[in-house]
N, C-alpha and C positions, 0 to 999 in steps of 0.2 A: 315863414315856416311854422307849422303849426305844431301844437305841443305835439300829438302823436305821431306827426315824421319827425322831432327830434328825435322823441324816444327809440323809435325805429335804426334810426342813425347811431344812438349812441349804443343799441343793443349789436348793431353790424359792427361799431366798433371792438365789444368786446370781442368778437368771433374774428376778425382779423387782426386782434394784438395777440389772442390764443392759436392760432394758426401760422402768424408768422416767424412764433417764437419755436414750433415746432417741426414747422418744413419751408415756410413761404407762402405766398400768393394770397394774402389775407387782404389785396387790393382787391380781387375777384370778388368779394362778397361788400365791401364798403363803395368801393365805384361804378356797378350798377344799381346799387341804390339812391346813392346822391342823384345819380344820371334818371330815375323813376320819382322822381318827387320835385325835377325842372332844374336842376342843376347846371347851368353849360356844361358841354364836356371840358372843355381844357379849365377852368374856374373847379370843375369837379375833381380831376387831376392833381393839379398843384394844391387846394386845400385838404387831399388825402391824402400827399406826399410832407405834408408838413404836418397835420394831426397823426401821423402812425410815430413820427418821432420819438416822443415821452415812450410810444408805447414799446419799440425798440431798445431804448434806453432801460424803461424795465423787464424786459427779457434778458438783457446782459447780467443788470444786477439779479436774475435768477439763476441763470449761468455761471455764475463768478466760479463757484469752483472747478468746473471743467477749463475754465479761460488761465484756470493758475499756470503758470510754467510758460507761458505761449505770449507772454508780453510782446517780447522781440520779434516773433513771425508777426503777429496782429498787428504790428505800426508798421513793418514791411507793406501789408497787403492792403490796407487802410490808406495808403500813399495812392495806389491804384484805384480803391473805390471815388478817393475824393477827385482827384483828376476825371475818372469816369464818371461820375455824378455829375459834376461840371458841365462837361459836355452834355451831356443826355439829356440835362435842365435846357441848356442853350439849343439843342436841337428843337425839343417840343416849341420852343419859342417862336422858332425860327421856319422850321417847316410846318408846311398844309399837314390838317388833324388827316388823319389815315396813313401820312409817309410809310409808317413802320406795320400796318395791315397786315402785308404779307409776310413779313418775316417773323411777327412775334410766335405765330403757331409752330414754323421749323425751328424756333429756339425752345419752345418748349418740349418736342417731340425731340430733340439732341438731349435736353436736358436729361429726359426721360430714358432716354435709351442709355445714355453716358452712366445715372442712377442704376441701373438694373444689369449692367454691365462690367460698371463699377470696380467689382471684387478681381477680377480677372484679369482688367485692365491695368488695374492698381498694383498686381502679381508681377504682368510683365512690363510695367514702368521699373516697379523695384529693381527686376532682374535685368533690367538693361542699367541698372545703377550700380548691381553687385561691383564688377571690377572699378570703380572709382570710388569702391567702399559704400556706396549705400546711399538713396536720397538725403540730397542736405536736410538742412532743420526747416529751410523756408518750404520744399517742393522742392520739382522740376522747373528748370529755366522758365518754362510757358505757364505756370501758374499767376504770375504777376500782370503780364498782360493779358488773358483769358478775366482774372478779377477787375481790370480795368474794362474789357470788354463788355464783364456782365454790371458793372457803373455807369454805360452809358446805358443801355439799357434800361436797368435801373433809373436812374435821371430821367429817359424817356416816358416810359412808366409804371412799371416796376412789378407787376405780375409776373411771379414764377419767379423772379431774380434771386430766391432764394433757392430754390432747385437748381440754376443752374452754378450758382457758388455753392452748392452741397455735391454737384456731379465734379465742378473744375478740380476742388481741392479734397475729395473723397479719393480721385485715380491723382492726385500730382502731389500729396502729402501724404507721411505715410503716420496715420493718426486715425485713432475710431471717431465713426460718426459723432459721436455725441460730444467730443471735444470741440469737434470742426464746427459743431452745431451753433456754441460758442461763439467762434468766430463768425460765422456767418452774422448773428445775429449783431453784432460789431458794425460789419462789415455795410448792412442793410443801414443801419442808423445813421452810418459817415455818409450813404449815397442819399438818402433822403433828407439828412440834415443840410449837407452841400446846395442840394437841387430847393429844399424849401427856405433857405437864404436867399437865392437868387429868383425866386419867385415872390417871395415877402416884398422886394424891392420892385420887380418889375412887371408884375403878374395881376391880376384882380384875382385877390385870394377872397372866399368867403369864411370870413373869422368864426361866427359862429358854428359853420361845421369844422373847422379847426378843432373847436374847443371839443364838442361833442365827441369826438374820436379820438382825442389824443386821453378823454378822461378813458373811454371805454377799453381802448387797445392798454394802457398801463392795466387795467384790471384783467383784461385779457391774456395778456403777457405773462400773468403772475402764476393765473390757470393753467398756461403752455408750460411753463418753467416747472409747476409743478408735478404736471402729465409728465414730458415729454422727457426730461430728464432720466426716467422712469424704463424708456424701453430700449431693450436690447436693441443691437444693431439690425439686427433683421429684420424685425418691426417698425423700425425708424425709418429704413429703406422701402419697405412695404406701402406706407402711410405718405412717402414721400410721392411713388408711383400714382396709389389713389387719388393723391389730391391735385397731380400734375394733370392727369386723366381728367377729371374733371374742371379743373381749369382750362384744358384746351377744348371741352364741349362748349363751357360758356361761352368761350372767348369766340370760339367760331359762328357759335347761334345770335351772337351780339353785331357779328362785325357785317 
C-alpha cells in the first residue's frame, strides 16, 4: 500500500469515527475505500470491523456524561450486542459474500422510517405502558431482542447498525436521543469488538489497515462527541435520516 492510499485510509478513518459517534454508518465511507485501493472484500470487512473499535471506544469516553445514570440498562443491552455480534461474525464466515445483499437496504429503509416516525411511535408505546405504570427503565419487552437482532447485523457488517439501535431504542425507551446516543455508541463497540475477536483468530485480517483506522476514527470520534453532543433532538433525528439516505444510495450503487 502506498503512502498516499494510507493517508487516504486514515483520512476515511477519521470521517467514520466522526459519523459513527454521531448517527452510524461510518463503515459506508471506510469499506469502499479499502474495497478501491484492492482490498478483498471480506479482508476489507473484518479489518474495518476491528479498526473502528478504539474508535468506538472514544466516542463513549466523549459520551460519558450523557451514559451517567444508564449503567444498568447498558449491560442489559450489551448482553444482546455481544451474542448478536457473535453470530453475525460467524455468519460472514460462514456464508457466500452477498448472503445479506438483499436485506441490508430494507433494514436501512425500517431503520429510516422507524427514525422519522420515532416520536409518535414512542407516544403510543408509552401509552400502551400507562396502566402498568409506565415503560420500565430497560424498554419494552422487544428492545433486548431487536438489539440483539441489530448485533448480528452489526457482526455481519455493520452499516447503518447505528441507526437501526437509534430507531429500536428511541420508540422502546423512553429517553432523549442523545442519551440513547451514548448507548448506541456502547452498544457498536461490544458488536465490533466481539466480531473483531473472532476474526483476529480466524479471518485474514490486514493489520496495517487495522492500524490506520482505528488511529483515524479515535480522532474522529473525538470531533463527533464534540459536534454531536451539541444538537437538539430534532437535528439529531434530521442528520440521522440524511445520512441513512445516503447510505442506502451507496449501498445500492455498490451492490
Amino acid at each position: 500500500m502506498s503512502p498516499l492510499e494510507s493517508v487516504v485510509i486514515l483520512i476515511a478513518g477519521v470521517g467514520a469515527g466522526t459519523i459513527n459517534t454521531v448517527v452510524g454508518s461510518g463503515t459506508l465511507i471506510t469499506f469502499p475505500a479499502l474495497l478501491a485501493f484492492g482490498v478483498p472484500p471480506v479482508t476489507a470487512n473484518v479489518s474495518n470491523s476491528i479498526g473502528l473499535v478504539p474508535g468506538s471506544i472514544s466516542g463513549a469516553v466523549g459520551y460519558r456524561r450523557e451514559l451517567s445514570g444508564q449503567r444498568s440498562r447498558t449491560l442489559r443491552l450489551v448482553s444482546a450486542s455481544l451474542i448478536g455480534g457473535l453470530i453475525g461474525a460467524v455468519l460472514l464466515l460462514a456464508l457466500p459474500e452477498g448472503a445479506f445483499a438483499t436485506i441490508v437496504p430494507v433494514l436501512i429503509v425500517l431503520g429510516l422510517v422507524l427514525v422519522v416516525f420515532g416520536p409518535r411511535l414512542s407516544g403510543w408505546v408509552a401509552r400502551r405502558h400507562e396502566s402498568a405504570g409506565g415503560l420500565p427503565e430497560h424498554g419494552a419487552w422487544w428492545v433486548w431482542p431487536l438489539v440483539l437482532l441489530a448485533g448480528v447485523y452489526g457482526g455481519y457488517f455493520g452499516a447503518a447498525q447505528g441507526i437501526l439501535l437509534m430507531a429500536i431504542m428511541g420508540i422502546g425507551i423512553n429517553e432523549t436521543l442523545q442519551r440513547l446516543n451514548g448507548v448506541k455508541i456502547v452498544l457498536s463497540a461490544v458488536v465490533n469488538g466481539i466480531a473483531g475477536v473472532l476474526f483476529a483468530i480466524v479471518a485474514d485480517v490486514d493489520w496495517h489497515v487495522v492500524l490506520l483506522i482505528a488511529v483515524g476514527s479515535i480522532v474522529g470520534a473525538q470531533i463527533g462527541a464534540s459536534v454531536g453532543r451539541r444538537l437538539p433532538d430534532a437535528w439529531l433525528r434530521a442528520i440521522i435520516v440524511v445520512v441513512g439516505v445516503v447510505a442506502l444510495v451507496v449501498f445500492l450503487r455498490s451492490s
